[in-house]
C-alpha positions in Angstrom: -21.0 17.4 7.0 -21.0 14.2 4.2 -17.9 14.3 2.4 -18.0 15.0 -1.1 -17.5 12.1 -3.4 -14.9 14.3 -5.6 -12.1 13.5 -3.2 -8.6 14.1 -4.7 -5.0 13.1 -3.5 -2.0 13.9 -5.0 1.7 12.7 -4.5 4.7 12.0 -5.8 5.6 9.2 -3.3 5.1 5.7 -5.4 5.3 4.0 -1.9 1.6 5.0 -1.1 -0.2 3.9 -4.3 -1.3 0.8 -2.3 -2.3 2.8 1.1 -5.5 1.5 2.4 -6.7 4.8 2.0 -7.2 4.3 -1.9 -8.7 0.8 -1.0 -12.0 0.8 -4.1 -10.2 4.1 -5.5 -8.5 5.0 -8.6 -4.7 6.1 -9.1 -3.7 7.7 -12.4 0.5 8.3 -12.5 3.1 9.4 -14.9 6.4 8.2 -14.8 8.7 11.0 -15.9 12.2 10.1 -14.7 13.9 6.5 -13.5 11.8 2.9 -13.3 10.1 0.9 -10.8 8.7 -2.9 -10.5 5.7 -4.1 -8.6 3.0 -6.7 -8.4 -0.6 -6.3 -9.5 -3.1 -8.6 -9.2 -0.2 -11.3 -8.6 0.9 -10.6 -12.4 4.6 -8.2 -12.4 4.6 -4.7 -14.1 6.9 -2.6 -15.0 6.9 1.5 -15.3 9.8 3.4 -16.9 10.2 7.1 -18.1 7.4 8.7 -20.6 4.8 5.5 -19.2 1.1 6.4 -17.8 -0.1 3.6 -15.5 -4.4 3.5 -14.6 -4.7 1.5 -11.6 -8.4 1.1 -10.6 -7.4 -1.8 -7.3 -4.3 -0.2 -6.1 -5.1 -2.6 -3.0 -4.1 -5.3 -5.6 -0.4 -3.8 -5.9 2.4 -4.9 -4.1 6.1 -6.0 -3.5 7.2 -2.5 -5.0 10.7 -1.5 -5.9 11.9 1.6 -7.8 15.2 2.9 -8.9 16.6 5.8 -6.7 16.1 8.1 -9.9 12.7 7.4 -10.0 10.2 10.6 -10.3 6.3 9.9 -10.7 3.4 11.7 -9.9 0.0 10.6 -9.4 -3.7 11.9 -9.0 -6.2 9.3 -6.5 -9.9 9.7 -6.8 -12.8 7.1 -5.4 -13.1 4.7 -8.4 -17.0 5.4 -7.8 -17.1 9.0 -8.5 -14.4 8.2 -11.6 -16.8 5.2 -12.6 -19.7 7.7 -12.8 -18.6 10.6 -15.0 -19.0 8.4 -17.8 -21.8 7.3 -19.7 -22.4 3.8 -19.9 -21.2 2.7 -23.2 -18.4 4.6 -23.6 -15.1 3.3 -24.6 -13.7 3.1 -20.7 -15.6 0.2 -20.1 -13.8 -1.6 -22.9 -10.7 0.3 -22.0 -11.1 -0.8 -18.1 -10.8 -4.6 -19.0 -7.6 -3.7 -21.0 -6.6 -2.1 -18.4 -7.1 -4.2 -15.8 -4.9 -7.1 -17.6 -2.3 -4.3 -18.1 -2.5 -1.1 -16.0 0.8 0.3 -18.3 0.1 3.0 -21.2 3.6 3.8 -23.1 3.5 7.6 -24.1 5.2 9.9 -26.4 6.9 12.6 -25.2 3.6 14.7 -25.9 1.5 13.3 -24.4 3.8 12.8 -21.1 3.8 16.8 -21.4 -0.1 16.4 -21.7 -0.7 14.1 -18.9 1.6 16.1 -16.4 -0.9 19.5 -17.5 -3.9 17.1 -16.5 -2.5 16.0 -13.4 -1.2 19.4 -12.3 -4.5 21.1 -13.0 -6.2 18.5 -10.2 -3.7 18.8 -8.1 -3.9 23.1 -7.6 -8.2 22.9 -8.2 -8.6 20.1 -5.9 -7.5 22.3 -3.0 -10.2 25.1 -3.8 -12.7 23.4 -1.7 -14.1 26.4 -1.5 -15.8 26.3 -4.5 -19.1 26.4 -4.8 -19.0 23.8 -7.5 -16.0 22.0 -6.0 -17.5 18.7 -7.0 -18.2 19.6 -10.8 -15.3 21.8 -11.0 -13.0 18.7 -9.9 -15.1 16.1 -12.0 -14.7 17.9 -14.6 -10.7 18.3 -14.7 -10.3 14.5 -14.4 -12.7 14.0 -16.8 -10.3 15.7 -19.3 -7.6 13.5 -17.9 -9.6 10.6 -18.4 -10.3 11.2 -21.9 -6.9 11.8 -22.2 -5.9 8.4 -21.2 -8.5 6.7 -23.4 -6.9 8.7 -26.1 -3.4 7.6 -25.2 -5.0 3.7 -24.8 -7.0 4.0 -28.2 -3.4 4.9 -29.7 -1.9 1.7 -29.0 -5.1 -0.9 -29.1 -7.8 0.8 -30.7 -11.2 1.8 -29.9 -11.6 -1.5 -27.4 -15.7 -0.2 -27.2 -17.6 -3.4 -25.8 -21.2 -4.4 -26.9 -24.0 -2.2 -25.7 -24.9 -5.1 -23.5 -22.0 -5.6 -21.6 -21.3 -2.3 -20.7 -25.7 -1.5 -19.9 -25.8 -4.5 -17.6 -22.8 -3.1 -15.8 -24.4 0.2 -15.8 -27.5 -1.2 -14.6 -26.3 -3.1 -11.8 -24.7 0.0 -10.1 -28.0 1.8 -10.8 -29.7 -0.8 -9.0 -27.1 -1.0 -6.1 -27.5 3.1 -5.8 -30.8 2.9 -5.4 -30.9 0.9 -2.6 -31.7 -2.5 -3.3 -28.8 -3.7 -1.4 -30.5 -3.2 1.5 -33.5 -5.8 1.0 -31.7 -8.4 -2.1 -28.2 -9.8 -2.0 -28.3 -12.6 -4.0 -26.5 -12.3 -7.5 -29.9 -14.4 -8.3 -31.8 -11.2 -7.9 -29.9 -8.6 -10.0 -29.3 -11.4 -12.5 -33.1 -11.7 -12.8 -33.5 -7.8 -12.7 -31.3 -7.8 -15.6 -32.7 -10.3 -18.1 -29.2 -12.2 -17.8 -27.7 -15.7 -16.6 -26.2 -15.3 -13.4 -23.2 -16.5 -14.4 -23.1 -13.8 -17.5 -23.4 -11.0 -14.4 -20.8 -12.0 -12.7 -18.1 -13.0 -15.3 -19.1 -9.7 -16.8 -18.8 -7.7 -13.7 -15.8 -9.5 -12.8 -13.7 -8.9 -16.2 -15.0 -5.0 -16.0 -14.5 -4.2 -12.4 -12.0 -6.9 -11.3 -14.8 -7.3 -8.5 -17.5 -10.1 -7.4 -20.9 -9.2 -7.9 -21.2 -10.1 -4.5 -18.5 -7.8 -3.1 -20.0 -4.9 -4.5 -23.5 -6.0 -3.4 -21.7 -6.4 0.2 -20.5 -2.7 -0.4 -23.6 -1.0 -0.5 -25.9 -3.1 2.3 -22.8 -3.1 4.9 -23.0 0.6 5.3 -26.7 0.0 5.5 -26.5 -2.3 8.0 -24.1 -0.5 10.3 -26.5 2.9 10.0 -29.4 0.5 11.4 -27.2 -0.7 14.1 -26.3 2.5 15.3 -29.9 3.4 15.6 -30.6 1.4 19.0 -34.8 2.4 19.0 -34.8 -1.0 16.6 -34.5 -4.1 18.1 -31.9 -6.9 16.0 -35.3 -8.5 14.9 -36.7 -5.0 13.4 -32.9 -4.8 11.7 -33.7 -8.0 10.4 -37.1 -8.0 9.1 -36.4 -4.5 7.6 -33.3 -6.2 5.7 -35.1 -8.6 4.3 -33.4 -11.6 6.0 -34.6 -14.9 6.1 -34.2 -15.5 10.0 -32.4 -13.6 12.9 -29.8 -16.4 13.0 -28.9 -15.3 9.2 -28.9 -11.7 9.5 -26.3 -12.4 12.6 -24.1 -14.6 10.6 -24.1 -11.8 7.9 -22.9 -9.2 10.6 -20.6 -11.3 11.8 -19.0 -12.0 8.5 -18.9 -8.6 7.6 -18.2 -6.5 10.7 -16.2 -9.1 12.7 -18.4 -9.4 15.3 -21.7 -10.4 16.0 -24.6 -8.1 16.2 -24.7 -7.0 19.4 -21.4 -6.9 20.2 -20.9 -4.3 17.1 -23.6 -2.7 18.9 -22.3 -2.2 22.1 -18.4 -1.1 21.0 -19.9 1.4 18.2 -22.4 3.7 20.3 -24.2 6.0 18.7 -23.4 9.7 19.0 
């Protein structure tokens, strides 16, 4: 069974923000008792009672240290399925460049009340998989918390909407990456092309709005497509190949090599197919 994109994770243990396991997620916390330091993106921040924190790389945090008083709670989700509950010019595409310089939101003590209901609500829906609307039920709910946070940002620096332009070619990109044309183009060239911009606008833009390459997130959507090919063994490396769109075989096996640690055939022979 595919698992749903509306994957939720709750905890109150501020050791795990940076877990592997929310590597290209989101982690939305509340500090409500006590402080803690850490690293992100190499800069230092700092979280103390009545602060909201939005971290969309938690694999960026490190070096944490919190005081033995310290009581947070936090709701993960994919960043992608976050990412896509919003329209594309909407105020968290603004917000998310704020936010990735500084992740901190200072909050009154209403809206720490406020933040706590958003969080809580997740946390008891998200285990009604059951539901036969799990995934709109659950998008939803942190859609409310979302727009709670943009309220809470807004508060302090104001509506930080970006152009129509930046936040469409951003928009577009992914809409072009969804649709599969990872699998044949990965060359920021392409999409640049596609988008009736510079190259170098599409990837300072993407940079500053997702705090990723626009060749990292090209690699994220024809890596998986490359791995389902190889675990098909009826096609030969050449057919992978050709049906990638690479320019030779040698290419396509430096690609794989580069991406899965391994060449090729190698991959192919330690990942059988089941």
């Amino acid at each position: 069974m595919e698992k749903s994109n509306a994957q939720i994770v709750y905890s109150e243990d501020i050791n795990r923000i940076n877990s592997p396991e929310f590597t290209d997620w989101g982690v939305h916390l509340v500090c409500n008792e006590g402080d803690a330091m850490f690293l992100f993106n190499s800069r230092p921040v700092t979280i103390q009672k009545n602060d909201a924190a939005v971290i969309n790389h938690p694999e960026l945090v490190t070096h944490i240290n919190a005081s033995d008083d310290l009581k947070i709670r936090f709701i993960a989700a994919p960043f992608k399925f976050l990412y896509n509950l919003l329209p594309a010019n909407h105020y968290g595409i603004g917000g998310h460049i704020s936010l990735f310089e500084n992740p901190v939101i200072p909050l009154s003590e209403e809206d720490t009340v406020r933040f706590n209901n958003d969080i809580e609500q997740l946390r008891m829906r998200s285990a009604d998989a059951g539901h036969l609307f799990y995934e709109e039920l659950v998008g939803s709910l942190a859609l409310t918390m979302i727009y709670d946070l943009f309220d809470f940002h807004a508060k302090l620096h104001g509506e930080a909407t970006p152009s129509e332009r930046t936040a469409g070619t951003v928009k577009r990109l992914l809409a072009l990456l969804e649709n599969g044309r990872a699998k044949r183009y990965r060359e920021v060239a392409y999409y640049a092309n596609e988008l009736n911009v510079s190259p170098k606008y599409l990837s300072e833009t993407v940079k500053r709005i997702t705090g990723n390459s626009v060749m990292n997130l090209i690699d994220k959507y024809a890596v998986p497509v490359l791995i389902e090919f190889l675990k098909n063994t009826d096609l030969s490396l050449t057919q992978i190949s050709e049906e990638m769109n690479f320019s030779s075989l040698s290419y396509f096996s430096r690609y794989a090599r580069k991406h899965l640690g391994m060449p090729p055939t190698r991959y192919r022979l330690s990942h059988p197919s089941q």
